[in-house]
mmCIF file of the N, C-alpha and C atoms, coordinates in Angstrom:
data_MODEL
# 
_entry.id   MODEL 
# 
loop_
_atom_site.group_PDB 
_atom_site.id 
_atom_site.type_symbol 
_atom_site.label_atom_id 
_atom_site.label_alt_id 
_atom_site.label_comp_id 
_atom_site.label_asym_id 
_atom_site.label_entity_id 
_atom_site.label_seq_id 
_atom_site.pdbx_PDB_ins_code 
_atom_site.Cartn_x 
_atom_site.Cartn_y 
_atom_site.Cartn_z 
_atom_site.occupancy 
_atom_site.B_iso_or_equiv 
_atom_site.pdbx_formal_charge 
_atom_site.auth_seq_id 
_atom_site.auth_comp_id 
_atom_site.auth_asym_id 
_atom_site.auth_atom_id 
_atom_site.pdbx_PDB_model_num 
ATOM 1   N N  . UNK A 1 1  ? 20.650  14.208  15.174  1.00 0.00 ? 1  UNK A N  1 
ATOM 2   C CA . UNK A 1 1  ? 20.045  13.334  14.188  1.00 0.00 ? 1  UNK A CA 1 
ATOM 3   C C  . UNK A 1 1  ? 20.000  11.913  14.735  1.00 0.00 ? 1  UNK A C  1 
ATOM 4   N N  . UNK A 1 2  ? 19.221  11.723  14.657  1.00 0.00 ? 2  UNK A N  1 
ATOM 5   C CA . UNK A 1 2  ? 18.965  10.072  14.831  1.00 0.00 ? 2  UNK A CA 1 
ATOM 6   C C  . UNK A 1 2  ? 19.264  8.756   14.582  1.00 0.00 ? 2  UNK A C  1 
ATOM 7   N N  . UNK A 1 3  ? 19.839  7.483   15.055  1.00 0.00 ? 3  UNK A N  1 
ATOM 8   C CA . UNK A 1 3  ? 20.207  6.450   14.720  1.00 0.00 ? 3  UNK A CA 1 
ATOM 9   C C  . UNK A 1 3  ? 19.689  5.722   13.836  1.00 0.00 ? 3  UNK A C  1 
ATOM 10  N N  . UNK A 1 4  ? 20.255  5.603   12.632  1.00 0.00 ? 4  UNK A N  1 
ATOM 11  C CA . UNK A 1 4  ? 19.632  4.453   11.637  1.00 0.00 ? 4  UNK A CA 1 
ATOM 12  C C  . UNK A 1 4  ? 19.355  2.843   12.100  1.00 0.00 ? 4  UNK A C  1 
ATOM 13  N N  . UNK A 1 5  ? 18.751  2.098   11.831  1.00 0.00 ? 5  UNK A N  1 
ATOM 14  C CA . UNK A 1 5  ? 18.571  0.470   12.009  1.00 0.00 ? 5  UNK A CA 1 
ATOM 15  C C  . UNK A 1 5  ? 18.989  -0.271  11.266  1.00 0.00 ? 5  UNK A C  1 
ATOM 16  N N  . UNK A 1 6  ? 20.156  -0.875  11.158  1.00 0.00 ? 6  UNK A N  1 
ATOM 17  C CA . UNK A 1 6  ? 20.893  -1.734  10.089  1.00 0.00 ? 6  UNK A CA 1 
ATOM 18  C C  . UNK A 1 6  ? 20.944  -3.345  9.955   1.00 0.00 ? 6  UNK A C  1 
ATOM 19  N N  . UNK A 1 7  ? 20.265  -3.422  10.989  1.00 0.00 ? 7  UNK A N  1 
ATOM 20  C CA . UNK A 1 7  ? 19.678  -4.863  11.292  1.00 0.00 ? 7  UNK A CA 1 
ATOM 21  C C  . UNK A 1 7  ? 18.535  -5.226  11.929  1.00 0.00 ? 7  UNK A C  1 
ATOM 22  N N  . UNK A 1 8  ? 17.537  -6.043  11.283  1.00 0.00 ? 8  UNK A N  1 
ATOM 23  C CA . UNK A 1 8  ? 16.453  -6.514  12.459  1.00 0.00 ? 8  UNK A CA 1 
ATOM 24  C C  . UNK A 1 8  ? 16.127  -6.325  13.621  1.00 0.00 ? 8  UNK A C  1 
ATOM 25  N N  . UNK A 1 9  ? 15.535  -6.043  13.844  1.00 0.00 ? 9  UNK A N  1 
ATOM 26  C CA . UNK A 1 9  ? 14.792  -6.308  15.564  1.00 0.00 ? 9  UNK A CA 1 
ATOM 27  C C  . UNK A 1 9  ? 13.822  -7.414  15.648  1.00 0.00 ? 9  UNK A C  1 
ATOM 28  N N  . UNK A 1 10 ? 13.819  -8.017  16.665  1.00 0.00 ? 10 UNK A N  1 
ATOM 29  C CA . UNK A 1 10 ? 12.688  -8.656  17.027  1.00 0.00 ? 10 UNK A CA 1 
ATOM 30  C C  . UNK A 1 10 ? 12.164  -8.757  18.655  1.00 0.00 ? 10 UNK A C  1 
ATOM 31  N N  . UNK A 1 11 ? 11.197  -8.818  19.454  1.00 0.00 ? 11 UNK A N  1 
ATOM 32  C CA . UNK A 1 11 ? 10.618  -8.479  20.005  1.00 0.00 ? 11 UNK A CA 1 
ATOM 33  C C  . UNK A 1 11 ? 10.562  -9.879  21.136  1.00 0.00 ? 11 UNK A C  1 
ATOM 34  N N  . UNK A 1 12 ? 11.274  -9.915  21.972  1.00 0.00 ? 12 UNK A N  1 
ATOM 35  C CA . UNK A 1 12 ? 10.502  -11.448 22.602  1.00 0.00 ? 12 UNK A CA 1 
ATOM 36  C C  . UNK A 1 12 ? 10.398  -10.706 24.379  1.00 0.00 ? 12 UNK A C  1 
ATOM 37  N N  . UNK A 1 13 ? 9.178   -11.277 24.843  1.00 0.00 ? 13 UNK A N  1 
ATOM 38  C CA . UNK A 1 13 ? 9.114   -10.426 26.406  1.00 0.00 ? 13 UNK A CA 1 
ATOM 39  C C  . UNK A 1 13 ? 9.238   -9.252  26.431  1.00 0.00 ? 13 UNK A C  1 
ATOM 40  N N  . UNK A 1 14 ? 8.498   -7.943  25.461  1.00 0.00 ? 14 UNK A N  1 
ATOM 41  C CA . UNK A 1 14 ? 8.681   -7.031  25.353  1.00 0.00 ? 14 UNK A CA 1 
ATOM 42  C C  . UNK A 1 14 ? 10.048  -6.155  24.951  1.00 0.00 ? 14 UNK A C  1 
ATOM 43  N N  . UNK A 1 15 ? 11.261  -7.116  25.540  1.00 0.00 ? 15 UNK A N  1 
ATOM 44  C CA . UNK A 1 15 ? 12.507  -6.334  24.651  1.00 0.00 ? 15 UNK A CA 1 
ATOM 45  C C  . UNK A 1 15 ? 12.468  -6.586  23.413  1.00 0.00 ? 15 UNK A C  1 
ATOM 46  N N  . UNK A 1 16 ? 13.805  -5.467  23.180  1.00 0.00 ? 16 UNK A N  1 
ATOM 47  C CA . UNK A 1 16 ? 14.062  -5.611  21.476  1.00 0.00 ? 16 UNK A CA 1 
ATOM 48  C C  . UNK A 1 16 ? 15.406  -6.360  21.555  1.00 0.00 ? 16 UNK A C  1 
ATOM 49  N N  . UNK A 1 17 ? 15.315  -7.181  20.507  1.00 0.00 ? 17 UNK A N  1 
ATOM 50  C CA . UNK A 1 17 ? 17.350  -7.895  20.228  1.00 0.00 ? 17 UNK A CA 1 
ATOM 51  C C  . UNK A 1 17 ? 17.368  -7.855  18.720  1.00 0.00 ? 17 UNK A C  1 
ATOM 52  N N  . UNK A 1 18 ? 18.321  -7.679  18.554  1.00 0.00 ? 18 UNK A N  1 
ATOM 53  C CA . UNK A 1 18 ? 19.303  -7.682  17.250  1.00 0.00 ? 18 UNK A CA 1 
ATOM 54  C C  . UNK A 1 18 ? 18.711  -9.505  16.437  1.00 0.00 ? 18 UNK A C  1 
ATOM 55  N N  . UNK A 1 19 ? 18.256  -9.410  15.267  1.00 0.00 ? 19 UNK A N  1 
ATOM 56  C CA . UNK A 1 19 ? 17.819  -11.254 14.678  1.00 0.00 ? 19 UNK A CA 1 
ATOM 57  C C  . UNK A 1 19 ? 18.757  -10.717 13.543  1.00 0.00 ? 19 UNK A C  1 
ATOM 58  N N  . UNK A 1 20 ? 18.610  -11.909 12.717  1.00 0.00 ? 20 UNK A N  1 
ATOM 59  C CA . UNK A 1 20 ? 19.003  -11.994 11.142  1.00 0.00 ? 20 UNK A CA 1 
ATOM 60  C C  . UNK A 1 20 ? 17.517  -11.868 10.635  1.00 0.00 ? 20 UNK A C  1 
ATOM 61  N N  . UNK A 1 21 ? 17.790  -11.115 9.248   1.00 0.00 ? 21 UNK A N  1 
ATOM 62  C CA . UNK A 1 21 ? 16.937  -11.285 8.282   1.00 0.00 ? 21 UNK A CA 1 
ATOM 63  C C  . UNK A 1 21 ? 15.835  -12.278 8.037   1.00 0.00 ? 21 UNK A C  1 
ATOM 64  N N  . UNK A 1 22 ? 16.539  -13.792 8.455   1.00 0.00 ? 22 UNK A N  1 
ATOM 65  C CA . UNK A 1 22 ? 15.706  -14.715 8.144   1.00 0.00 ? 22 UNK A CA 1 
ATOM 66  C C  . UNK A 1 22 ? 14.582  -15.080 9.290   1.00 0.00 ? 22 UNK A C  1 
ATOM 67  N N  . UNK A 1 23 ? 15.425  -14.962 10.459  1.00 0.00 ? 23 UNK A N  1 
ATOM 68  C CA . UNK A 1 23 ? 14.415  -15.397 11.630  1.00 0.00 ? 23 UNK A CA 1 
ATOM 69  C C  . UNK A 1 23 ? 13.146  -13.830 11.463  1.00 0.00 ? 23 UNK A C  1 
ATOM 70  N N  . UNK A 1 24 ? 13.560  -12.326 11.450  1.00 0.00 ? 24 UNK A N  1 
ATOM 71  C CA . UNK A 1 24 ? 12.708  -11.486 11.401  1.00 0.00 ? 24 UNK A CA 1 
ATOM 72  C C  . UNK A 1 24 ? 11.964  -11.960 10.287  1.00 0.00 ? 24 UNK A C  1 
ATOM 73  N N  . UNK A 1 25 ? 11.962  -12.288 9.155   1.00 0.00 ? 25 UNK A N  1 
ATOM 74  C CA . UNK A 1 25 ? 11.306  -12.813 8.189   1.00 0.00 ? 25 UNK A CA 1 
ATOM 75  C C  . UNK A 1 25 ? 9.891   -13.543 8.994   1.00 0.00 ? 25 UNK A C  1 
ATOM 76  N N  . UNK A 1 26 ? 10.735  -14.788 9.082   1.00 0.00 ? 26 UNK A N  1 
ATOM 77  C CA . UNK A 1 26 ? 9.921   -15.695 9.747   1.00 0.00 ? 26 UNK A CA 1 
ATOM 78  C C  . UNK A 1 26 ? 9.007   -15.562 10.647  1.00 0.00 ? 26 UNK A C  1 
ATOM 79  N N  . UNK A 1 27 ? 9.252   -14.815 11.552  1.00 0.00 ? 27 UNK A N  1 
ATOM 80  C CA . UNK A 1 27 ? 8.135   -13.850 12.579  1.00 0.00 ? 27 UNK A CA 1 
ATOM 81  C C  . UNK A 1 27 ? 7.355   -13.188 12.365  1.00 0.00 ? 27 UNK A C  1 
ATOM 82  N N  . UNK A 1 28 ? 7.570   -12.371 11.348  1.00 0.00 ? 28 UNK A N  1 
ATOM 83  C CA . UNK A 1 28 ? 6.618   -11.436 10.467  1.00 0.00 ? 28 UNK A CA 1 
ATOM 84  C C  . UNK A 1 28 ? 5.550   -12.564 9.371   1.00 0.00 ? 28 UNK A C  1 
ATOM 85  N N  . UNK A 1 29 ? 6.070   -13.570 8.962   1.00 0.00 ? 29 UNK A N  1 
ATOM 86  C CA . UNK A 1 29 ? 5.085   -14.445 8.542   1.00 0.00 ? 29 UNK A CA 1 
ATOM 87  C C  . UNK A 1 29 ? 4.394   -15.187 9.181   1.00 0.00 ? 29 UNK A C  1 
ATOM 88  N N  . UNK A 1 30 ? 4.856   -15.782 10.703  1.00 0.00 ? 30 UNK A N  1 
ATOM 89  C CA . UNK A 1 30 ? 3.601   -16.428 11.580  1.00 0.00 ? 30 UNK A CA 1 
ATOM 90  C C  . UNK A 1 30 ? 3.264   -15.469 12.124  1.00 0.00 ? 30 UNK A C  1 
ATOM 91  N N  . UNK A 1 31 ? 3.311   -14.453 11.864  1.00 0.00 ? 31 UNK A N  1 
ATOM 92  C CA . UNK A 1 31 ? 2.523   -13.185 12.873  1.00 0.00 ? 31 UNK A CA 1 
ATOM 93  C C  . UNK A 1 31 ? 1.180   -12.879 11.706  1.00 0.00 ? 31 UNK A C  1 
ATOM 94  N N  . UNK A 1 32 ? 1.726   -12.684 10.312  1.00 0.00 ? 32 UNK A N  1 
ATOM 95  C CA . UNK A 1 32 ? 0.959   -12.607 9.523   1.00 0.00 ? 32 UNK A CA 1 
ATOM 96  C C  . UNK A 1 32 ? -0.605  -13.767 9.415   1.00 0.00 ? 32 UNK A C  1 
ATOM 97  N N  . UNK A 1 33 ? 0.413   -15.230 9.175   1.00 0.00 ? 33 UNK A N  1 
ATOM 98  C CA . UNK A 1 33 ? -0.641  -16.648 9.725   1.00 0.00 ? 33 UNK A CA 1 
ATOM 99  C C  . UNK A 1 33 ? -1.548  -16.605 10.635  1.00 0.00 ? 33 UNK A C  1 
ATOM 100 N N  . UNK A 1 34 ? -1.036  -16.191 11.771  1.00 0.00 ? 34 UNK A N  1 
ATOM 101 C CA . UNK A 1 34 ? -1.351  -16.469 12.907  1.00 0.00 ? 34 UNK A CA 1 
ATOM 102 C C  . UNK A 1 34 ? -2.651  -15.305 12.594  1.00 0.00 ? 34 UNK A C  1 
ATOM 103 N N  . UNK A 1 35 ? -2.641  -14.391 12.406  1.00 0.00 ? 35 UNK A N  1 
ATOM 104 C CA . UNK A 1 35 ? -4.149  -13.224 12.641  1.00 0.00 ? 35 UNK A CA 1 
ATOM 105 C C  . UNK A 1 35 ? -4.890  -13.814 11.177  1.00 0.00 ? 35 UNK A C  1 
ATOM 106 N N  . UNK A 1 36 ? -4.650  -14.599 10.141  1.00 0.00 ? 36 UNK A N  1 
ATOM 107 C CA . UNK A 1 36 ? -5.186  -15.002 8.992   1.00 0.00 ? 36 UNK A CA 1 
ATOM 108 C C  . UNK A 1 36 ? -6.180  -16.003 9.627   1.00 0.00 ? 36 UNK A C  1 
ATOM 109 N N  . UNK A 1 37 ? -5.642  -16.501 10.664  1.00 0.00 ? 37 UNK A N  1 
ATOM 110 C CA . UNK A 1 37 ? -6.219  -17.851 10.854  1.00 0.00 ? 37 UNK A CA 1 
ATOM 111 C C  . UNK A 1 37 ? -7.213  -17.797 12.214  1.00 0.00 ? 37 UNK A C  1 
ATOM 112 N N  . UNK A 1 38 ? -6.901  -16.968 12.950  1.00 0.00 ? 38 UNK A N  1 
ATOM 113 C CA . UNK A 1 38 ? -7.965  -15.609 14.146  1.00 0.00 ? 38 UNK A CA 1 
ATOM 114 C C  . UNK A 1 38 ? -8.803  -15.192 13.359  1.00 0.00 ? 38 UNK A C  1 
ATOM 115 N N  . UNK A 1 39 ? -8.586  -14.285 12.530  1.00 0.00 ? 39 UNK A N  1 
ATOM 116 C CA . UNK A 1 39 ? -9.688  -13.400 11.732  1.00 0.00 ? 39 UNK A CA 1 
ATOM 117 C C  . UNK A 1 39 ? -10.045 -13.358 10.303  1.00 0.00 ? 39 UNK A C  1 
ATOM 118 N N  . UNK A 1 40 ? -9.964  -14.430 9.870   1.00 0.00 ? 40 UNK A N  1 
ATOM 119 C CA . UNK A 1 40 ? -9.928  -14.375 8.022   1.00 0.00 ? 40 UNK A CA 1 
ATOM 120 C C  . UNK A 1 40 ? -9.107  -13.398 7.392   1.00 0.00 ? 40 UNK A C  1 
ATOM 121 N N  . UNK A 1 41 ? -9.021  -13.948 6.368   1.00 0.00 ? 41 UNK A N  1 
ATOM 122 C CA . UNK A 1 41 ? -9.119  -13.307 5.477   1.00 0.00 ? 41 UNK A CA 1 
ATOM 123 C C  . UNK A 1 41 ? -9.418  -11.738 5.131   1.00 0.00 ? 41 UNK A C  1 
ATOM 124 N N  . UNK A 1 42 ? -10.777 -11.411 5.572   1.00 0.00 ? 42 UNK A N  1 
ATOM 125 C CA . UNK A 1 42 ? -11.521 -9.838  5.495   1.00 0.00 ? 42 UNK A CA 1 
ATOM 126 C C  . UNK A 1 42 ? -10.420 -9.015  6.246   1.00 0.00 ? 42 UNK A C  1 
ATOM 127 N N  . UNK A 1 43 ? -9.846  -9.725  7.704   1.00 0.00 ? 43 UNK A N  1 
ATOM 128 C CA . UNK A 1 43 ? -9.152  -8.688  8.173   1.00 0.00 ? 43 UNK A CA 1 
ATOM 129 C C  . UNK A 1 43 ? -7.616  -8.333  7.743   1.00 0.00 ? 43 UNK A C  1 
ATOM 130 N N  . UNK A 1 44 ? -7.882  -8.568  6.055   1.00 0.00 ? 44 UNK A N  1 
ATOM 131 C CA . UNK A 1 44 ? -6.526  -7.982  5.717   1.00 0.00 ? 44 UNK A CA 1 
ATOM 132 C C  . UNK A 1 44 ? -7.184  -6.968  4.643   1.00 0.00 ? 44 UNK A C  1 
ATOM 133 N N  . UNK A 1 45 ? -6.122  -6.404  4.331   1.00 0.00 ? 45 UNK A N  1 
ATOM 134 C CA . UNK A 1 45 ? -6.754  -5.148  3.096   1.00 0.00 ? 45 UNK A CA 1 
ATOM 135 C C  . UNK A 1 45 ? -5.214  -4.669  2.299   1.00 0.00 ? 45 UNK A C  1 
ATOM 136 N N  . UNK A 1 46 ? -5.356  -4.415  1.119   1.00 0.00 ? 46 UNK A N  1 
ATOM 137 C CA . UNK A 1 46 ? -4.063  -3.898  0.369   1.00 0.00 ? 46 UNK A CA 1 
ATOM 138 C C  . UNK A 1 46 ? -4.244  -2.413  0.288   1.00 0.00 ? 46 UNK A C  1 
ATOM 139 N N  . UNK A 1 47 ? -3.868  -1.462  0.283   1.00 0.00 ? 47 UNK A N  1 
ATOM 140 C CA . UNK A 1 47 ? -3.635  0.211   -0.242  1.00 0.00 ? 47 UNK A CA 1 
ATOM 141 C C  . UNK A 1 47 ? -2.835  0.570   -0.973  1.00 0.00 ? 47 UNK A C  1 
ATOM 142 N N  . UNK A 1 48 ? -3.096  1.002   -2.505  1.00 0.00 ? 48 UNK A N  1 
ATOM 143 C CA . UNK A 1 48 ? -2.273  0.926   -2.996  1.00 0.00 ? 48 UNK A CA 1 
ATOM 144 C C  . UNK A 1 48 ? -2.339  2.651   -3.586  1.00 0.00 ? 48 UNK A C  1 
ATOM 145 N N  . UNK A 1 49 ? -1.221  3.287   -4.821  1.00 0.00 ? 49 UNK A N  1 
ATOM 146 C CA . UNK A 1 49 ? -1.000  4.713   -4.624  1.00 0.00 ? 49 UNK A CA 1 
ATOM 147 C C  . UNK A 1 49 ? -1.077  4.981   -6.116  1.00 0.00 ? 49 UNK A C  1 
ATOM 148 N N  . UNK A 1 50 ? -2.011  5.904   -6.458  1.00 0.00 ? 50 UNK A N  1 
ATOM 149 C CA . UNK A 1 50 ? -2.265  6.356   -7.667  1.00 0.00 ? 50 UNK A CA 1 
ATOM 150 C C  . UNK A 1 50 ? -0.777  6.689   -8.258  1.00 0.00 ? 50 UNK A C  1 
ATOM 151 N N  . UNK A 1 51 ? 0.177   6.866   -7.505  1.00 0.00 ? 51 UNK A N  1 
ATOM 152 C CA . UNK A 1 51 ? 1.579   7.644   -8.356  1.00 0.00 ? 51 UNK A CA 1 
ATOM 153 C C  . UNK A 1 51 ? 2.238   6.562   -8.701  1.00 0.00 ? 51 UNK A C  1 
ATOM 154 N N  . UNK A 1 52 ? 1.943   5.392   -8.713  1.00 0.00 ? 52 UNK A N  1 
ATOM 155 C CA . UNK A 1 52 ? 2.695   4.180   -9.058  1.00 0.00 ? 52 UNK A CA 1 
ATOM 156 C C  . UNK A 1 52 ? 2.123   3.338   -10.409 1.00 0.00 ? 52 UNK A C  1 
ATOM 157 N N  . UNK A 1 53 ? 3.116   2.690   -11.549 1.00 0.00 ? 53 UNK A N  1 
ATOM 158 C CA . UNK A 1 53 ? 2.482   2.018   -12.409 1.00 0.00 ? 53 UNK A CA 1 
ATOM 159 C C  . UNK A 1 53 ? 1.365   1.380   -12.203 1.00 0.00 ? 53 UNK A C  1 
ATOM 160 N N  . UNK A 1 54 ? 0.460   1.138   -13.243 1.00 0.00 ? 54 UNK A N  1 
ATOM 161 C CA . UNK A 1 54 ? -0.821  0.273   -13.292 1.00 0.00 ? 54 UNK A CA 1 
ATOM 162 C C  . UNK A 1 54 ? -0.355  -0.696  -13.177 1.00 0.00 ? 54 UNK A C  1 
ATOM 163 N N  . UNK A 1 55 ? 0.670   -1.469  -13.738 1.00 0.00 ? 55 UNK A N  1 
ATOM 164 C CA . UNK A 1 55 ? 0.995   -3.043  -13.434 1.00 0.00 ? 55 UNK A CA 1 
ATOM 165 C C  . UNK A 1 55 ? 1.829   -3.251  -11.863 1.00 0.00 ? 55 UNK A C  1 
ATOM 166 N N  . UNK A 1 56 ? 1.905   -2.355  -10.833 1.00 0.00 ? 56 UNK A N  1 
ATOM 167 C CA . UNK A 1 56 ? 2.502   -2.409  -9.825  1.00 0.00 ? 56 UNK A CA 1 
ATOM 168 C C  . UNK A 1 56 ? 0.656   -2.364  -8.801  1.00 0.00 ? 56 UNK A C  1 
ATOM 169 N N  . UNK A 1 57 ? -0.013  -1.288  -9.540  1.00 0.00 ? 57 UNK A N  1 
ATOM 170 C CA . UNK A 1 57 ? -1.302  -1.223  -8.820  1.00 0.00 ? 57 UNK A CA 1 
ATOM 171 C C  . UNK A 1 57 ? -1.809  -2.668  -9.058  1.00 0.00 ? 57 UNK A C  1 
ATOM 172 N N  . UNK A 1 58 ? -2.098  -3.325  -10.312 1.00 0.00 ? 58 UNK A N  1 
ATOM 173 C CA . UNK A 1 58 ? -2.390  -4.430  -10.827 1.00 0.00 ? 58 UNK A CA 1 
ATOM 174 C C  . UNK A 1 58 ? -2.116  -5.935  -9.792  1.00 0.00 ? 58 UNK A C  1 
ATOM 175 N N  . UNK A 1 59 ? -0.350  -5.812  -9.490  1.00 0.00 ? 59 UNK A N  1 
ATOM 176 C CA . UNK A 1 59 ? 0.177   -6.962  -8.674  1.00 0.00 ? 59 UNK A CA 1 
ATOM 177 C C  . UNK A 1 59 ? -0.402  -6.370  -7.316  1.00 0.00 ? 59 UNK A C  1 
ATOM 178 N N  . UNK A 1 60 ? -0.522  -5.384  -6.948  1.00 0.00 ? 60 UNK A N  1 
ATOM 179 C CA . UNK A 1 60 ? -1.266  -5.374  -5.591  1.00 0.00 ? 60 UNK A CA 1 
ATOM 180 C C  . UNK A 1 60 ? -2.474  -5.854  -4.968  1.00 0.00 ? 60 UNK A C  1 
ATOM 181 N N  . UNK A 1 61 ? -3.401  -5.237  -6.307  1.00 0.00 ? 61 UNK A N  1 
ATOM 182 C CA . UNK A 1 61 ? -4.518  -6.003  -6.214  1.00 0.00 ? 61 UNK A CA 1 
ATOM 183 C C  . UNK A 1 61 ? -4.656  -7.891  -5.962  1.00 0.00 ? 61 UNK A C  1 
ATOM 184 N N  . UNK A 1 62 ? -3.773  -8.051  -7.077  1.00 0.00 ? 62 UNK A N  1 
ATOM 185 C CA . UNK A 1 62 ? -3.646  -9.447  -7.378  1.00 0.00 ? 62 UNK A CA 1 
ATOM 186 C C  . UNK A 1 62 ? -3.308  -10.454 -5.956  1.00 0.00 ? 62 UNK A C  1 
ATOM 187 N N  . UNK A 1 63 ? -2.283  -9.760  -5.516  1.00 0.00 ? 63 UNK A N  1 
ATOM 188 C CA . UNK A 1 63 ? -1.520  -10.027 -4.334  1.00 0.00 ? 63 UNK A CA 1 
ATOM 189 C C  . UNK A 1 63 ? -2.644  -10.485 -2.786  1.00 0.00 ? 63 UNK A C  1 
ATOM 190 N N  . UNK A 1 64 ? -3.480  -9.066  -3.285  1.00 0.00 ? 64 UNK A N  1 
ATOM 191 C CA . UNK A 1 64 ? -4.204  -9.200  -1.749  1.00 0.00 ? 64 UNK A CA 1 
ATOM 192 C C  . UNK A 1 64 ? -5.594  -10.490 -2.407  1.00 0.00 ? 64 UNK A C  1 
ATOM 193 N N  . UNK A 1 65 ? -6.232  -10.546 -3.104  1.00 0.00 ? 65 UNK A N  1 
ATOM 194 C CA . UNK A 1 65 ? -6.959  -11.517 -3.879  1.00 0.00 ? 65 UNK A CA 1 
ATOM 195 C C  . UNK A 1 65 ? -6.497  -12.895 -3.732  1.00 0.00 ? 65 UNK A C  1 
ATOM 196 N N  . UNK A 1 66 ? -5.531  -12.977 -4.961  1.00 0.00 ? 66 UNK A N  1 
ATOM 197 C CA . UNK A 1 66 ? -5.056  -14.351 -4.996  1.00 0.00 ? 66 UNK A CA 1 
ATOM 198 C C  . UNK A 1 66 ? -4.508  -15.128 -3.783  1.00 0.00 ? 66 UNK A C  1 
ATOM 199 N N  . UNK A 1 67 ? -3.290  -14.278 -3.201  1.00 0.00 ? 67 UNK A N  1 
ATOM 200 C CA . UNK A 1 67 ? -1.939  -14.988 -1.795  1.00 0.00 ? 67 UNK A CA 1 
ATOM 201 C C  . UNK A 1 67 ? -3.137  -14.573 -0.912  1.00 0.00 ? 67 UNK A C  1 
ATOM 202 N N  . UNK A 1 68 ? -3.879  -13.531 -0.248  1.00 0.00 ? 68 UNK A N  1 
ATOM 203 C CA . UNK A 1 68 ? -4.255  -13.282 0.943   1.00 0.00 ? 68 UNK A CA 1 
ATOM 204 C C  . UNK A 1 68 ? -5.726  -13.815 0.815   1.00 0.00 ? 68 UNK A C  1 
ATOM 205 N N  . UNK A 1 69 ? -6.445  -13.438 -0.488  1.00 0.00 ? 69 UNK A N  1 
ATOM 206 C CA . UNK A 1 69 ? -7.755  -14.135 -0.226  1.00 0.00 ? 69 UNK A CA 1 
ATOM 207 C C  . UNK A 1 69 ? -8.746  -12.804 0.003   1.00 0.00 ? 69 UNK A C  1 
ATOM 208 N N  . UNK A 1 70 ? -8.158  -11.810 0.379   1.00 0.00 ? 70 UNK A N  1 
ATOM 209 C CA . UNK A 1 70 ? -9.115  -10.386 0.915   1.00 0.00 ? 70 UNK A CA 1 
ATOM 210 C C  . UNK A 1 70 ? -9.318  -9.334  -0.769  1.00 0.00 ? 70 UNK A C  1 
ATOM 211 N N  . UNK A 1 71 ? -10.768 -9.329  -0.602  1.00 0.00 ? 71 UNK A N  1 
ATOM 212 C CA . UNK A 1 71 ? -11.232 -8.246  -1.624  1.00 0.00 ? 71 UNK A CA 1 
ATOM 213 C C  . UNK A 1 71 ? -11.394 -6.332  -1.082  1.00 0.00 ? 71 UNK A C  1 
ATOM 214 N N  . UNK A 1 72 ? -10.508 -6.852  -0.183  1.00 0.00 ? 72 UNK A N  1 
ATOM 215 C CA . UNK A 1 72 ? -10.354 -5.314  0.494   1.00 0.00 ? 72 UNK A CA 1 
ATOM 216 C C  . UNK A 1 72 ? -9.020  -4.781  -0.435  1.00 0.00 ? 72 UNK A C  1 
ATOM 217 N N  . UNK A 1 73 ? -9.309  -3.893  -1.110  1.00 0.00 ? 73 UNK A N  1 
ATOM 218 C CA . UNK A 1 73 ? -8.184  -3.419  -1.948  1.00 0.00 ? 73 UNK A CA 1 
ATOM 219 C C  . UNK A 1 73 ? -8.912  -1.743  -2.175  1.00 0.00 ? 73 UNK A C  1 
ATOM 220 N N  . UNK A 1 74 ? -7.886  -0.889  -2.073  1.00 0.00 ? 74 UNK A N  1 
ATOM 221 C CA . UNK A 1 74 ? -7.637  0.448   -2.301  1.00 0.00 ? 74 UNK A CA 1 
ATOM 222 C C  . UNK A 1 74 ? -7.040  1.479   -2.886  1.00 0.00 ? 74 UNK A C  1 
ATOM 223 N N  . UNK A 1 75 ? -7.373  2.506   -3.299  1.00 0.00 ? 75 UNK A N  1 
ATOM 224 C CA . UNK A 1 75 ? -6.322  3.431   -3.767  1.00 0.00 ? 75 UNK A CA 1 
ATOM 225 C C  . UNK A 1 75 ? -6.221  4.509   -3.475  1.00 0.00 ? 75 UNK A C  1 
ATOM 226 N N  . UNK A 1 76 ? -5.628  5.331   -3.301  1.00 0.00 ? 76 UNK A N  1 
ATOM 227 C CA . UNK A 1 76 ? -6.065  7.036   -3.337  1.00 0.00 ? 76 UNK A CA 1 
ATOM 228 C C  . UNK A 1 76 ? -6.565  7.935   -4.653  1.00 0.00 ? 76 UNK A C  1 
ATOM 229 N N  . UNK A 1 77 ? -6.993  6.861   -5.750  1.00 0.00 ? 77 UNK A N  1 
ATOM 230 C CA . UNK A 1 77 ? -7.123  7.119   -7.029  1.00 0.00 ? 77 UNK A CA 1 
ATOM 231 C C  . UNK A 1 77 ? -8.387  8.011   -6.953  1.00 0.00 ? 77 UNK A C  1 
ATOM 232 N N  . UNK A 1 78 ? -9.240  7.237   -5.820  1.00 0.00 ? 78 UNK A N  1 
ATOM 233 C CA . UNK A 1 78 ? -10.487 7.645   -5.742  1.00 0.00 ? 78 UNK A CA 1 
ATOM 234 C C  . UNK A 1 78 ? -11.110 9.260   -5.209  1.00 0.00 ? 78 UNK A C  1 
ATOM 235 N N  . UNK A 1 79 ? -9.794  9.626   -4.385  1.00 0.00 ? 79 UNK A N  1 
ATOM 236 C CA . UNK A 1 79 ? -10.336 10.942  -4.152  1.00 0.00 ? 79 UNK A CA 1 
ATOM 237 C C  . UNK A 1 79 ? -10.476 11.974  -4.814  1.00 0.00 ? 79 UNK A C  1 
# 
């Protein structure tokens, strides 16, 4: 059986090292910035899952709209 991950990784020069929460945070948000500001907006999209509340589908939508700006939003509702 396989090793669980109980702490962060982060990635610098192709290795992996052990971060805190906050710095992985932080990386994952200028990584996020950083392709917002390369490719708009459009190149984000939300997916969200018919088995989950309407007000959880609702904040998803909202989420990718309002914070991201992208009208790319989904569900599997549709199939």
């Amino acid at each position: 059986m396989g090793h669980r991950l109980d702490t962060p990784m982060v990635r610098i020069d192709g290795t992996l090292r052990p971060a805190s929460w906050g710095e992985a945070l932080d990386r994952a948000a200028a990584g996020f910035k950083a392709a917002l500001a390369r490719k708009g907006s459009n190149a984000y999209g939300c997916f969200s899952c018919s088995k989950t509340t309407n007000e959880m589908n609702f904040m998803a939508q909202k989420f990718a709209r309002s914070v991201i700006g992208s009208n790319n939003v989904d569900s599997c509702n549709r199939t």
